[in-house]
C-alpha positions in Angstrom: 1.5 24.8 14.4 0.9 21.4 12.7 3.4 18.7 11.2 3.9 18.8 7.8 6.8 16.0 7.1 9.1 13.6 8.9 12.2 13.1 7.1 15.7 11.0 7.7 18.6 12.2 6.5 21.3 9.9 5.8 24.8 10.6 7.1 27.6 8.2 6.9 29.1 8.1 10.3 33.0 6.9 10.7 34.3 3.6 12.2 34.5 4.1 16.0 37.8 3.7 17.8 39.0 -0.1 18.1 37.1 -1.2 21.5 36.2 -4.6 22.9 33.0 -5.8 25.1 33.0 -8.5 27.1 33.3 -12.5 25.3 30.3 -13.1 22.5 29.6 -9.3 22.1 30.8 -7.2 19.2 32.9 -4.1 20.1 33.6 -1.2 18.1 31.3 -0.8 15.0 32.5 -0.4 11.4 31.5 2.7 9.4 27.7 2.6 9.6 24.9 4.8 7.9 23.0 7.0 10.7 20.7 9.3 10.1 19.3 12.6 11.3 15.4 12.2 12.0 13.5 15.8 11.7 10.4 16.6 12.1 9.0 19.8 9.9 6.4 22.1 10.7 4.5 24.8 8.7 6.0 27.7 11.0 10.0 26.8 9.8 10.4 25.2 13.1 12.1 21.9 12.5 13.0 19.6 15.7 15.8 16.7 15.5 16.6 13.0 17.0 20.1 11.5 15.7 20.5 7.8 15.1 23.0 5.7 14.5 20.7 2.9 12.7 19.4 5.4 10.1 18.4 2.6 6.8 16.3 1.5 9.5 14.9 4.1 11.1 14.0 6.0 7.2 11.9 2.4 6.3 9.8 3.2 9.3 9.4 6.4 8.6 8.6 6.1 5.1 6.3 2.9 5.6 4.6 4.1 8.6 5.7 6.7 11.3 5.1 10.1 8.6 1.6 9.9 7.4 0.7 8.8 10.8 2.0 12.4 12.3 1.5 15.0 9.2 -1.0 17.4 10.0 -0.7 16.9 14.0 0.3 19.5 16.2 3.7 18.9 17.4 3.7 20.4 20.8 0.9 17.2 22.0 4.0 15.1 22.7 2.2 12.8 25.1 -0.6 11.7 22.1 2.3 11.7 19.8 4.4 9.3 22.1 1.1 7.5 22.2 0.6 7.1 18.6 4.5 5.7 18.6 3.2 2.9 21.1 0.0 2.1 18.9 2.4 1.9 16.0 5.1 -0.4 17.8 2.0 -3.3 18.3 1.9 -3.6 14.3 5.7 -3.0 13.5 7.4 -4.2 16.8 9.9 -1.0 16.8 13.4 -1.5 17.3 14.2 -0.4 21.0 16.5 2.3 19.9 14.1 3.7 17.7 10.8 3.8 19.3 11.6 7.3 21.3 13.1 9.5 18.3 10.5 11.3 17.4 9.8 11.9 21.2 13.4 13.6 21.6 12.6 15.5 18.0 9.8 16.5 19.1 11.0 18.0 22.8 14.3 19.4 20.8 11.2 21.3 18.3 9.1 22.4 22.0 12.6 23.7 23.3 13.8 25.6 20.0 10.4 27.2 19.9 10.9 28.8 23.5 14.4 29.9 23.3 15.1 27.3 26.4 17.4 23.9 26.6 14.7 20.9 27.3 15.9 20.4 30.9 14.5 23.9 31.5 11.6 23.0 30.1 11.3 19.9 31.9 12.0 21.5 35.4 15.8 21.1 36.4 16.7 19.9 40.0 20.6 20.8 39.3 22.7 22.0 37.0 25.6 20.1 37.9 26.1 16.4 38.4 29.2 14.3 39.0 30.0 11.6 35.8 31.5 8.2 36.8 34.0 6.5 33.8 32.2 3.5 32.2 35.1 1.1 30.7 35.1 -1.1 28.3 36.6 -4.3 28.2 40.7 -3.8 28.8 43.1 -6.9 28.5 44.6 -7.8 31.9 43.7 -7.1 35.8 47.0 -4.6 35.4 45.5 -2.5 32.7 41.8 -2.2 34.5 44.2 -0.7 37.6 46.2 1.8 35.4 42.7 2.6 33.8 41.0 3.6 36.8 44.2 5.5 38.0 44.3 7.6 34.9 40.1 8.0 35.3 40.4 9.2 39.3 43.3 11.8 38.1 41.1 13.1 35.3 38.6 13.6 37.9 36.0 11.1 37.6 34.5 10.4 40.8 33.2 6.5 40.2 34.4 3.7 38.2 31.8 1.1 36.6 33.3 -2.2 35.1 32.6 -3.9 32.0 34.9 -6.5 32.1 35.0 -10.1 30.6 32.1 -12.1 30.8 34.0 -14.7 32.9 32.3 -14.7 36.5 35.8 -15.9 38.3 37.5 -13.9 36.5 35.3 -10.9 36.8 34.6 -11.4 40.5 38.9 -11.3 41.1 39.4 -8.0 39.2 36.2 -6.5 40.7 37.9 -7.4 44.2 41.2 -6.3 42.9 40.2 -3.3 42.0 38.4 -2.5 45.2 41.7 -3.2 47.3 44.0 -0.9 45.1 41.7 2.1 45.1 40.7 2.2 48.5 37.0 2.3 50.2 36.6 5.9 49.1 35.7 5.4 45.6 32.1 4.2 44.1 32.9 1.3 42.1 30.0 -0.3 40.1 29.9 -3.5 37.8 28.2 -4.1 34.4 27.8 -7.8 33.0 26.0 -6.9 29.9 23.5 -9.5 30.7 25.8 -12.4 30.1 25.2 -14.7 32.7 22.7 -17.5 33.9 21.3 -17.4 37.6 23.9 -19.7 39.2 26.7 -17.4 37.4 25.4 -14.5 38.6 24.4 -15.6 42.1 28.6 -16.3 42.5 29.7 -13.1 41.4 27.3 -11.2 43.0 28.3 -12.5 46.4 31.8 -11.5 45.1 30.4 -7.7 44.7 28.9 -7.7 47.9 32.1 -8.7 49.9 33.7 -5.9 47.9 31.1 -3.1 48.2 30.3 -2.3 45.0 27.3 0.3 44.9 25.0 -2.0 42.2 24.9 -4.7 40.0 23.9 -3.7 36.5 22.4 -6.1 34.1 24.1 -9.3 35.3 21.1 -11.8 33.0 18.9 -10.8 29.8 16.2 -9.1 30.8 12.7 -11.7 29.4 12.8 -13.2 32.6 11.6 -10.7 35.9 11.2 -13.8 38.3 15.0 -15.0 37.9 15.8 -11.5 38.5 13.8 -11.8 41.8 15.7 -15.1 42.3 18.8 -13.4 42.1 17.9 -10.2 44.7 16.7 -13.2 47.1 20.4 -15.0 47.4 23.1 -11.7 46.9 23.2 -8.6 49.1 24.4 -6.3 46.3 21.9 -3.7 45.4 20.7 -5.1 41.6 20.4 -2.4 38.8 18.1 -3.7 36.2 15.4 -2.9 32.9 18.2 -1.4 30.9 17.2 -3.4 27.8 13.8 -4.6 28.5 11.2 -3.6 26.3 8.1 -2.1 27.7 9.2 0.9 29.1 7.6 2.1 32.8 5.0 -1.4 31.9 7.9 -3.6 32.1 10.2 -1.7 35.0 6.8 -1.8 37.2 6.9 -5.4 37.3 10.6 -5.5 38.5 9.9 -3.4 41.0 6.5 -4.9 42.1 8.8 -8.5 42.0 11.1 -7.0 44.6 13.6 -7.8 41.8 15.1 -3.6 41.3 17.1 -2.2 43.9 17.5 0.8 40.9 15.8 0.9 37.7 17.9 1.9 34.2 15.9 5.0 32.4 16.9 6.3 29.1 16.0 8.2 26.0 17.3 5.7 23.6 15.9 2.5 25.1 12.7 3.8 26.8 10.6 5.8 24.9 12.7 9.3 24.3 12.4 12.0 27.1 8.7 11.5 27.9 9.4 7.6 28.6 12.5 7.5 30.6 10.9 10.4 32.9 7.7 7.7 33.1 10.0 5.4 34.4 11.9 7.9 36.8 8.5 9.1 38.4 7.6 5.3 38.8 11.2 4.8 40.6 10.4 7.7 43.1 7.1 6.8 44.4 9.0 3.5 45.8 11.9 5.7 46.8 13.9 4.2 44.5 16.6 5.2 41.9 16.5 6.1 38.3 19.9 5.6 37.0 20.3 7.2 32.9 22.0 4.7 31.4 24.6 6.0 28.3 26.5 9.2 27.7 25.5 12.1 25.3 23.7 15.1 24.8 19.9 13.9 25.4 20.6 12.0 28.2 23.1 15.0 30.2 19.4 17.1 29.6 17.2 13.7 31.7 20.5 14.1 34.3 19.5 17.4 35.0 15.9 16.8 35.4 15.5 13.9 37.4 16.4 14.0 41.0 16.8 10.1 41.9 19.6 9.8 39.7 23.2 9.8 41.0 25.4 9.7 37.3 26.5 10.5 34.2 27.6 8.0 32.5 30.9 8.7 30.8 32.1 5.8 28.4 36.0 5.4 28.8 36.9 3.5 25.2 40.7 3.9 25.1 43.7 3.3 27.2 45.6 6.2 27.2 42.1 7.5 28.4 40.9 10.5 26.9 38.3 12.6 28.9 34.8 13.2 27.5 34.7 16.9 26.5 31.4 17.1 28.3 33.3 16.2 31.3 34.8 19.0 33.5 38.1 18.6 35.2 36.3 18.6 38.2 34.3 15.5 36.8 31.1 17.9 36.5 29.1 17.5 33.9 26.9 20.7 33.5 23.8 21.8 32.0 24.0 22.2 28.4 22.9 25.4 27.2 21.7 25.8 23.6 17.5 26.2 22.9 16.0 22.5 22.5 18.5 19.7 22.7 21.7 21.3 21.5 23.2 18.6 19.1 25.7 21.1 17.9 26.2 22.9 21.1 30.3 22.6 21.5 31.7 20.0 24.0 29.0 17.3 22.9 
C-alpha cells in the first residue's frame, strides 16, 4: 500500500458558543475555515485528521507536507512522523499542526484492521472518569452554581480556569474548596498568565486548599523558572502543555525537577505517536501523563495510557450542558468505530 495524495478539504466551521478566557486571551472564536486533512492510498483506503486552522494547514500541505509523503507506505508511521520533524526544522510548523498527518495516518492503520486505534494501541481500560474543565464565569457565585450543576451531572472533578488575577483567583479557588467539601478533586489552570512572583502567591493559595495540580501557571520558554517555582510551593505543578518539542522538551522539565505531571496530547505533541512518546517518558519516572483537551482522538490516548487520571471535559456554558461523550455516570467510554471514529455518534 503506498500514498498517493494528501489533500485538505475546506469546511467552514460555525461560530462557537459566546465563552470567555481569562483577561488578555480571546474567548469564543468567530466562524473560521477548518479543514479535513486526508491521506489517499492506491488500495481506496483514505485515513483523516480534522483541523480547525484549515487555510493553514492546506499551504503546508500544498508547499511541502504532499510530495514529501506520495509514494510512502502509510503504515511506517514512525518514519512518517519523522519526516514531519525533518520538515518542521525548515517550516517551523504550527504546534497544532505538526501531528495531523500522524492521527490520519493511525485513523488509515485502524480502518484497515476493522479496529478503533486504542485497540490497536493496546487499551489499559475502557472506561475512565471525565472532570469538567470551565471556562471563565463572571463572579465567585456563578463558579459555585457551576460546579454544583457539574457534580449533579456526574462529573467527578472540577478544574478552574478562572481570571488571570492571582488574588482573585487564589479566593475563588479557596472558596470553592470550602463549599464543595474535601471529597472532590479540584484542579486549577492559569493559562500560563503569570510571572514567578505571581505564581509563587497563588500556588501557596492551592496548596493550603488541596488542589490536586497546578496547570500551566507561566509560558512555557523558560524550564528553570518552572523549577523555581516547584522549589517555593507544595502544590504538585502540571506543566509542557504548550511547549514545543514534544518528549525533547518535557524531558528537560522532568530532568529540572520542574513536572510533578507532564501534559501529553495529540494536538500539541506530535499526533498519537508523540503524546504516547511523552507518556512512556512520564512512566519511567513514575510520573503522570495528563491528556490535555476533549474530543474524539484524545478519548482513544485516555484509553491507552495508564498514568493518566482524566478526561478532560470543557464546560462552556452556564446552564451547563453535558458533553455527549460523557455518561451520566461521568464515564467516558471507549469509542468504538474502526480507526478514529470522527463520525461515530456522541463525539
Amino acid at each position: 500500500m503506498r500514498i498517493t495524495d494528501v489533500t485538505v478539504e475546506l469546511v467552514d466551521l460555525p461560530a462557537q458558543p459566546p465563552f470567555r478566557w481569562r483577561a488578555g486571551l480571546p474567548g469564543s472564536e468567530p466562524a473560521v475555515v477548518g479543514g479535513i486533512l486526508r491521506v489517499h492510498t492506491d488500495e481506496g483506503l483514505v485515513g483523516e485528521a480534522h483541523t480547525r486552522r484549515g487555510l493553514i494547514v492546506a499551504d503546508l500541505v500544498n508547499r511541502r507536507i504532499r510530495e514529501d509523503l506520495r509514494g510512502r507506505d502509510p503504515l511506517m508511521r514512525e518514519l512518517l512522523w519523522h519526516r514531519l520533524w525533518e520538515l518542521d526544522r525548515i517550516e517551523e510548523l504550527p504546534i497544532y499542526a505538526l501531528g495531523l498527518v500522524d492521527v490520519a495516518l493511525w485513523d488509515l492503520a485502524g480502518r484497515a484492521a476493522g479496529q478503533p486505534v486504542h485497540r490497536l494501541l493496546g487499551p489499559y481500560r475502557e472506561a475512565i472518569p471525565a472532570y469538567a474543565s470551565t471556562v471563565t464565569f463572571g463572579s465567585v457565585e456563578e463558579y459555585l452554581d457551576v460546579a454544583d450543576q457539574c457534580l449533579e451531572l456526574g462529573y467527578s472533578a472540577i478544574k478552574l480556569h478562572a481570571w488571570g488575577d492571582p488574588r482573585a483567583d487564589a479566593d475563588l479557588c479557596q472558596k470553592l474548596r470550602a463549599h464543595v467539601g474535601d471529597d472532590v478533586p479540584l484542579m486549577y489552570d492559569g493559562s500560563a498568565g503569570f510571572d514567578l512572583a505571581d505564581s509563587v502567591y497563588l500556588g501557596r493559595a492551592l496548596s493550603e486548599a488541596d488542589y490536586l495540580w497546578y496547570e500551566e501557571p507561566m509560558r512555557e520558554f523558560s524550564v528553570t523558572a518552572h523549577r523555581w517555582l516547584a522549589e517555593q510551593v507544595d502544590i504538585p505543578l502540571l506543566v509542557a502543555e504548550t511547549s514545543d518539542g514534544a518528549h525533547f522538551n518535557v524531558g528537560d522539565f522532568i530532568m529540572a525537577g520542574a513536572a510533578s505531571r507532564v501534559r501529553t496530547s495529540a494536538q500539541l505533541k506530535g499526533g498519537i505517536t508523540g503524546a504516547l512518546r511523552i507518556a512512556h517518558l512520564a512512566e519511567s519516572y513514575n510520573l503522570r501523563a495528563e491528556v490535555h483537551g476533549s474530543g474524539v482522538v484524545n478519548a482513544h490516548l485516555c484509553m491507552a495510557i495508564p498514568n493518566t487520571t482524566y478526561y478532560e471535559s470543557l464546560v462552556y456554558t452556564n446552564p451547563v450542558q453535558r458533553e455527549p461523550a460523557v455518561g451520566a455516570d461521568g464515564l467516558v467510554r471507549a469509542p468504538s468505530a474502526p480507526g478514529i471514529g470522527f463520525d461515530q455518534p456522541g463525539w
